[in-house]
PAVEXLO-593030 format. One record per residue (C-alpha): z, y, x; residue in one letter. Coordinates in steps of 0.2 Angstrom, whole numbers, padded with zeros to 4 digits, always signed. Example, Ala and Ser with C-alpha at 12.3 -4.5 7.8 and 13.67 -1.06 7.14 Angstrom:
# residues 2
+0039-0022+0062A +0036-0005+0068S 
END
This chain:
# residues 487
+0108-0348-0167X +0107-0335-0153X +0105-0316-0157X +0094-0303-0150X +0102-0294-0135X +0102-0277-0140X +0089-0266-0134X +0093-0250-0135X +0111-0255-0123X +0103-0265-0111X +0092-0263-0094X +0079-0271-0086X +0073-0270-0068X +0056-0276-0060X +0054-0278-0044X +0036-0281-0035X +0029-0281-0018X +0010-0283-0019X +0004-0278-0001X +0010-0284+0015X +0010-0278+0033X +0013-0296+0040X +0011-0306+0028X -0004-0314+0015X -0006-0301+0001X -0002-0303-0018X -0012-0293-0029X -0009-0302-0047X +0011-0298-0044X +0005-0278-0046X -0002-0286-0064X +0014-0296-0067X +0024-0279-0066X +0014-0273-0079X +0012-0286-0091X +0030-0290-0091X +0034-0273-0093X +0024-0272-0108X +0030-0287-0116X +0049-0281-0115X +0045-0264-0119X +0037-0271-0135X +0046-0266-0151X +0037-0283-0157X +0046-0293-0142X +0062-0284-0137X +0059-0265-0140X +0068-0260-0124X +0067-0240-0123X +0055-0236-0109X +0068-0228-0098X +0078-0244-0098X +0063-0254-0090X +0063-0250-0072X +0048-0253-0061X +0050-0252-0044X +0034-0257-0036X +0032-0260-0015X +0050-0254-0013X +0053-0242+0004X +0067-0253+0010X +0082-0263+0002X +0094-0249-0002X +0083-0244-0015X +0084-0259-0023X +0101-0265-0023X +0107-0244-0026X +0095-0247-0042X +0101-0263-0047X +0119-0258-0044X +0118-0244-0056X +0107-0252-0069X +0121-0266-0069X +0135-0253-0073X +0123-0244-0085X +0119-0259-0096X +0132-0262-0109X +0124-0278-0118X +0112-0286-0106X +0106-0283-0090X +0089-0291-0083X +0081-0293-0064X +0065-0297-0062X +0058-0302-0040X +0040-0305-0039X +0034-0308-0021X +0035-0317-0005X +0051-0327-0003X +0057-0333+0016X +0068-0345+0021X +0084-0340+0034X +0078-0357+0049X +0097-0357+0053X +0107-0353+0034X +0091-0362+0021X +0096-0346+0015X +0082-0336+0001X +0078-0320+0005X +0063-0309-0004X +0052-0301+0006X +0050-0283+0007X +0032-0273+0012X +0038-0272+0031X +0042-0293+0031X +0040-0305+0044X +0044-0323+0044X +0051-0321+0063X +0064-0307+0057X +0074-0311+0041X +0085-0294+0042X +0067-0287+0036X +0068-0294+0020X +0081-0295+0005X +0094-0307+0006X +0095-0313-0012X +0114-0316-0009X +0112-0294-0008X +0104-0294-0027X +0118-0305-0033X +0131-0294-0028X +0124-0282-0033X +0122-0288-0053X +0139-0294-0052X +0145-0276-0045X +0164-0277-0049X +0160-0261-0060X +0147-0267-0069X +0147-0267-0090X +0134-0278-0092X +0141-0294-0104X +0126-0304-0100X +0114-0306-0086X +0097-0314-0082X +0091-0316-0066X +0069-0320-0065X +0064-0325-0047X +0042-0327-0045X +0044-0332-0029X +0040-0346-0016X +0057-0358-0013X +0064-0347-0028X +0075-0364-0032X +0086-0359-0017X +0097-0345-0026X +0102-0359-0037X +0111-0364-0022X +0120-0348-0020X +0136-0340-0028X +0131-0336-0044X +0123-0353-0050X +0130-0368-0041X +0149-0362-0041X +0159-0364-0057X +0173-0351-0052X +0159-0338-0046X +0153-0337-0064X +0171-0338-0072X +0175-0323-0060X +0159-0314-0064X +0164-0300-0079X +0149-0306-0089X +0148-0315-0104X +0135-0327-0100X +0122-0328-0082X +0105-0336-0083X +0096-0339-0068X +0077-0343-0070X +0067-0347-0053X +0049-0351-0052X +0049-0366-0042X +0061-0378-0032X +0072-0374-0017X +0058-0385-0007X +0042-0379-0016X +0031-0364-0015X +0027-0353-0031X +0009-0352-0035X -0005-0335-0037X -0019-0342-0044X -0036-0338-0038X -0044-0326-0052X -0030-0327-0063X -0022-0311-0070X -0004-0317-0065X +0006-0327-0056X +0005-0346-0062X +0024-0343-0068X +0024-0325-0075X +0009-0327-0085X +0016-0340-0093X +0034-0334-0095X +0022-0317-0102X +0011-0325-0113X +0028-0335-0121X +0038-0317-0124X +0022-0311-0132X +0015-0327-0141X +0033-0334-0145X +0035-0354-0148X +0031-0364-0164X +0043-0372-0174X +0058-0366-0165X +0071-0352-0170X +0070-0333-0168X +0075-0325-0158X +0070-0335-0144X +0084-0340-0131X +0084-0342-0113X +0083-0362-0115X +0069-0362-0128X +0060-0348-0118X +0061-0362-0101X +0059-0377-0110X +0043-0369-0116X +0037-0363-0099X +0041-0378-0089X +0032-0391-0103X +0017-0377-0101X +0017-0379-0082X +0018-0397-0082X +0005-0398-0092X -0005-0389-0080X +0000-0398-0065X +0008-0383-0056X +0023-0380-0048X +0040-0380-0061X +0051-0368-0065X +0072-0372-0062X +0085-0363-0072X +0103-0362-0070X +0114-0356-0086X +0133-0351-0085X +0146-0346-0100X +0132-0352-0112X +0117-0340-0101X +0106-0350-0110X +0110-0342-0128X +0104-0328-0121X +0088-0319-0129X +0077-0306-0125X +0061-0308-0136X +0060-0310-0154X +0049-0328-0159X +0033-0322-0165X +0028-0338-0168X +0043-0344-0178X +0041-0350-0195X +0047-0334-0209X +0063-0338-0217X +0061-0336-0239X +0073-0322-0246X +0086-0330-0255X +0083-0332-0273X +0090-0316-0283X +0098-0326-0299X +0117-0336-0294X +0119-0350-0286X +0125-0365-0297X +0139-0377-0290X +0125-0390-0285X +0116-0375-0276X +0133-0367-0268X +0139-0386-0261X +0118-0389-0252X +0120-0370-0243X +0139-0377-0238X +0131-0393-0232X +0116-0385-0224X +0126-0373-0215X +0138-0385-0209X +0123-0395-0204X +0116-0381-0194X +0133-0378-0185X +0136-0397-0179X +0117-0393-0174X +0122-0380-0163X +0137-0388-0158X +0129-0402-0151X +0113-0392-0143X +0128-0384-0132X +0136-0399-0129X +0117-0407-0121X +0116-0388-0112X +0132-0394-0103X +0125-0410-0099X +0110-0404-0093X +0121-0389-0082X +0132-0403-0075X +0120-0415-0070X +0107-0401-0061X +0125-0395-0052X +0128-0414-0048X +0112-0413-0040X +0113-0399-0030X +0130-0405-0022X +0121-0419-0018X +0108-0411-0009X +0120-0398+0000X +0129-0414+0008X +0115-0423+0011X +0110-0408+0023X +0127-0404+0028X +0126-0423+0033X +0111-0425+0042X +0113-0409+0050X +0118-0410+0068X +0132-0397+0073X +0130-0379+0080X +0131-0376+0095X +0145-0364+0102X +0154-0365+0088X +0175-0360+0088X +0186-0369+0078X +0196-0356+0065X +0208-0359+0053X +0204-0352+0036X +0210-0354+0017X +0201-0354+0001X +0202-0342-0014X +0201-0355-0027X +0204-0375-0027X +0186-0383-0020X +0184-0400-0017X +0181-0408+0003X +0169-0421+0002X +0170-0436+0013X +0159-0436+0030X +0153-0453+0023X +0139-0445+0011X +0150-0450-0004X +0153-0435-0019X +0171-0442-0023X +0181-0431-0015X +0195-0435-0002X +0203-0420-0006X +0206-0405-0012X +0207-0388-0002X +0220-0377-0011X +0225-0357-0011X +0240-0351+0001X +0235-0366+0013X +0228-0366+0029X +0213-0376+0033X +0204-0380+0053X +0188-0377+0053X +0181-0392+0065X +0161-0387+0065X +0147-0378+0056X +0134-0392+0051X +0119-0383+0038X +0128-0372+0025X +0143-0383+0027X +0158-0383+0037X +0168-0400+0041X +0184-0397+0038X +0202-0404+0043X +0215-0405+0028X +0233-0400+0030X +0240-0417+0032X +0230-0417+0048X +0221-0434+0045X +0208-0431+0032X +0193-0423+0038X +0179-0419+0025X +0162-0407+0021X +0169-0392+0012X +0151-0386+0005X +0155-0368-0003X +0160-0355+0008X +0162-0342-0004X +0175-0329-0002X +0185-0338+0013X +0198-0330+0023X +0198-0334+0040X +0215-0334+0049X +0220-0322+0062X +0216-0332+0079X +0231-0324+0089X +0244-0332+0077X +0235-0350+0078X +0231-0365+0092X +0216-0373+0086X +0215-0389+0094X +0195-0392+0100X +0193-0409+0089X +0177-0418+0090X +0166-0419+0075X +0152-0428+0082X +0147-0444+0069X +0155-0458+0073X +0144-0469+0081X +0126-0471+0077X +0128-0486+0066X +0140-0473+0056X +0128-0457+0054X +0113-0469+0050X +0125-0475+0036X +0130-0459+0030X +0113-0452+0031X +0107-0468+0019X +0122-0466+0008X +0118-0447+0004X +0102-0451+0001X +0104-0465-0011X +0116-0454-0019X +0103-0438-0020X +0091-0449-0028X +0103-0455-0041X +0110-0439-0044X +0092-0433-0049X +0086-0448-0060X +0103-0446-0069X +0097-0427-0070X +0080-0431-0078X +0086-0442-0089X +0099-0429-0096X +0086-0415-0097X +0072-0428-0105X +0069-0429-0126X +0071-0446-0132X +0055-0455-0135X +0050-0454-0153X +0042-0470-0154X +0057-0481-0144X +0065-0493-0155X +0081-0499-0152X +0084-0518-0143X +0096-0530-0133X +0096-0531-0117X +0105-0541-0103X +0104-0538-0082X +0098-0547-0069X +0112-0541-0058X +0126-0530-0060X +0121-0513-0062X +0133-0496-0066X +0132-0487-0081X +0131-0469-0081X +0142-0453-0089X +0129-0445-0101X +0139-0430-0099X +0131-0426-0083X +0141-0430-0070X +0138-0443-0058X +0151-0456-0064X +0151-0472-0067X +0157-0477-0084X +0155-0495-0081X +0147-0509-0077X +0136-0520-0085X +0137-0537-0081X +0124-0552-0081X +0127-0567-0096X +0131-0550-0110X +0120-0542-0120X +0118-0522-0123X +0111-0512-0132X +0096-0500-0129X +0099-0482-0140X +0088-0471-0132X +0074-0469-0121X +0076-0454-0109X +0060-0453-0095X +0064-0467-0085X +0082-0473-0090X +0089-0481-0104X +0103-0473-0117X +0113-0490-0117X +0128-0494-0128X +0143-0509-0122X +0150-0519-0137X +0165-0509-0135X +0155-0495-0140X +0156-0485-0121X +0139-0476-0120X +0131-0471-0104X +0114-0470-0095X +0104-0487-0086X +0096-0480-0073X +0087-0494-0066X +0079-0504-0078X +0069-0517-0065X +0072-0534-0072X +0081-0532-0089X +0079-0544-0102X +0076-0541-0119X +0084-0550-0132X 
END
C-alpha cells in the first residue's frame, strides 16, 4: 500500500496562464488554480502548508517559472509537485511541446516555455525532492512523455529521485478540452473532483495509478479527450490525497489473538503483499508496453520523415548504451551505440538522427538524443554519405512496416492496461493461420507462434485480445482473433 507523501516537507507549484495576447483565451484555467489549490491545501486531502503551494498565475516571462521551479525542487525534501495549465504549442521542425506563456504565438516558439526547460528544471542536479509529479492540462500534453524524463530508462535512473510520475491530459496528437460553462477544464475538474471526492472501494491514501485510472474511466465515460501518464522507479506509488471515499478499516479487537486468529493475519498479510507484488509487476507491464509504443511512433516519424536540408555530418558518442534501430521500420535493433565510441551522424530525419556504427556497415535510427557529445570536427573527416531511402519500393516498405508495427505496439498496449472481463469464461481455441503470440510483460515480442491443427486455450479477455495459454504452458497475448475457432 502506498503512503501519504508528507505534507508538511514537500512543495507544490501551479502554473496558469488564463489571458492571451495572440492566442484564444482561457478563463476556466484561473478557476483550475484555485480549485486545485484548494484541494492540496486541504488538511482533508493533503494538508500541504499554504506557503508550500505556490501559484504563479499569467507568469511575466519564463525565468520566473523555471527560477521558481528550480528552487521549489531543491526545497522539497519528500515530494515535489508541478502543475501547467494553458495553451500548449508544437515546435513545426522538433514536434517538440512547449506551454504557452501570456506573450505567445504559434509563429514564435522561443515565446513560449519549452517543456524540456521545466524538466530540467525539477530534475535540477541539486534538487532534494525523492519523488516528483509532473500535471500538464494542456493541448498535445502526451508529447512530454516523449521527452527525457518519461520515455528514457537511464533519464529516470540518473534522476536523484525516488519515483517520477508524469500525468498529461491528452495525447501527443490530441488537443485538451475547456468546456463551454464548465468551472474547469474537462481534465482538471475531474482530476479535482477525484483529490476531493476520493474513489470507492479502493485503498487510502490514493496513488498516482488509482488517481489516473480513476480519471481516465471518468473521461471515457464522457466521451472527452484521455489522460496519458508515464510512471518511473514505481512514480505510480506515489500519493498526494488521502481516499475520502475509502471504506474505514475496524480497530483491531483489544482481547489476544488465538493461534487460529495470529495464522488468518499471517495469511492475510501475506495475501495483501503477493497483492501488492503482483499490482507492481502489471504497473511494469503497463510502463513497458506504453514505452513500446512510443518507440514505435518516434521511428515511424523518424521513418517517414524526409531529411533536413543542409545538414553536416558529425561524429558524436553517447553517454549510456542506446539501441540503433534498423532504417527498415523494424524495433529489433541492429545494434547498440556504446560509451567511449565514436558514432557519424549521417542526417537529421524528425527527432531522430541516422546513424552509422563503428564497423562502418550498419547504418540505423538512433531515436534519443539525450546528452550526446559531438566530436570535435577539426580532429575528424566525415565522409558525406547518402541517406536518402533506398529506392521507392524500399521507403513505401518501411513506411508500411512502421506502421504495421505502431499499430501492434498499441493493441498490445491496450490489452496490457485493460481489466479482464468479468463475465469471460475460459475455452479452446485453434487458428485459422499462424499467428504470433505476444510477451504479457509488455514488450513487443513474440513468445511464439500458434499454429493451425492445435488447440489453446483462452485465460483472459483483455479489450480486444485474448490471454492465451500453449499446452506447454507459455502464456502471452492473441492479438488478432479474426477467424478462431472454438472448441
Amino acid at each position: 500500500m502506498a503512503l501519504l507523501s508528507d505534507p508538511a516537507r514537500s512543495e507544490a507549484v501551479l502554473i496558469g496562464v488564463h489571458t492571451y495576447a495572440n492566442l484564444e483565451n482561457l478563463p476556466a484555467v484561473a478557476q483550475n488554480l484555485e480549485g486545485l489549490r484548494e484541494a492540496l491545501t486541504d488538511p482533508g486531502v493533503w494538508g500541504l502548508p499554504d506557503e508550500a503551494c505556490t501559484v504563479i498565475a499569467q507568469p511575466d516571462g519564463v525565468g520566473d517559472i523555471l527560477d521558481t521551479v528550480r528552487e521549489k525542487a531543491r526545497r522539497a525534501e519528500d515530494t515535489l509537485l508541478v502543475y501547467y495549465a494553458g495553451h500548449g504549442l508544437t515546435d513545426p521542425h522538433t514536434d517538440e511541446l512547449y506551454l504557452a506563456m501570456p506573450g505567445s504565438d504559434r509563429e514564435r516558439e522561443y515565446t513560449s516555455l519549452r517543456y524540456e526547460y521545466l524538466r530540467r528544471a525539477v530534475l535540477d542536479q541539486q534538487a532534494h525532492a525523492r519523488r516528483t509529479v509532473v500535471i500538464l492540462d494542456c493541448c498535445y500534453s502526451g508529447r512530454a512523455l516523449l521527452g527525457k524524463m518519461s520515455a528514457s530508462t537511464h533519464i529516470a535512473d540518473q534522476a536523484v529521485v525516488e519515483g517520477t510520475c508524469l500525468l498529461t491530459a491528452s495525447a501527443e496528437t490530441r488537443p485538451a478540452l475547456s468546456p463551454p460553462g464548465e468551472r474547469y477544464t474537462a481534465f482538471t475538474g475531474e482530476l479535482i473532483a477525484t483529490l476531493t471526492g476520493g474513489v470507492p472501494d479502493r485503498p487510502d491514501p490514493l496513488d498516482m495509478d488509482t488517481l489516473y485510472r480513476h480519471v481516465h474511466r471518468t473521461l471515457a465515460g464522457k466521451s472527452r479527450p484521455l489522460p496519458q501518464q508515464r510512471n518511473r522507479n514505481l512514480g505510480g506509488f506515489i500519493a498526494i490525497a488521502r481516499n475520502r471515499a475509502a471504506t474505514p478499516t475496524p480497530p483491531p479487537p483489544v482481547v489476544g489473538l488465538s493461534e487460529a486468529e495470529k495464522r488468518l493475519a499471517q495469511m492475510e498479510q501475506r495475501s495483501e503483499q503477493l497483492r501488492l507484488e503482483n499490482e507492481q509487476l502489471r504497473l511494469e507491464a503497463e510502463r513497458r508496453a506504453r514505452e513500446t509504443v512510443e518507440t514505435a511512433q518516434r521511428l515511424a516519424s523518424a521513418v517517414t520523415a524526409t531529411a533536413e536540408p543542409g545538414f553536416e555530418p558529425f561524429w558524436f558518442a553517447v553517454p549510456v548504451p542506446r539501441p540503433l534501430f534498423g532504417e527498415d521500420g523494424s524495433l529489433q535493433p541492429v545494434a547498440e551505440l556504446l560509451p567511449g565510441t565514436w558514432y557519424l551522424a549521417l542526417e537529421q530525419r524528425g527527432m531522430g538522427l541516422v546513424a552509422r556504427s563503428d564497423d562502418g556497415k550498419t547504418r540505423g535510427f538512433i531515436l534519443d538524443l539525450a546528452g550526446i557529445q559531438r566530436g570535435d570536427a577539426d580532429s575528424y573527416t566525415a565522409a558525406a554519405e547518402s541517406g536518402s531511402p533506398q529506392g521507392t519500393k524500399a521507403a513505401a516498405d518501411a513506411k508500411r512496416r512502421t506502421e504495421e508495427t505502431v499499430r501492434a505496439a498499441e493493441r498490445l498496449a491496450d490489452a496490457v492496461a485493460a481489466d479482464p472481463d468479468p463475465d469471460f469464461e475460459m475455452f479452446w481455441f485453434a487458428v485459422p493461420v499462424a499467428r504470433p503470440l505476444m510477451s504479457d510483460s509488455g514488450a513487443l515480442e513474440v513468445v511464439g507462434e500458434l499454429l493451425p491443427g492445435t488447440w489453446y486455450l483462452a485465460v483472459e479477455r483483455r479489450g480486444q485480445g485474448l490471454l492465451a495459454m500453449t499446452q506447454e504452458g507459455r502464456r502471452g497475448f492473441l492479438l488478432d482473433t479474426s477467424g478462431i475457432q472454438r472448441g
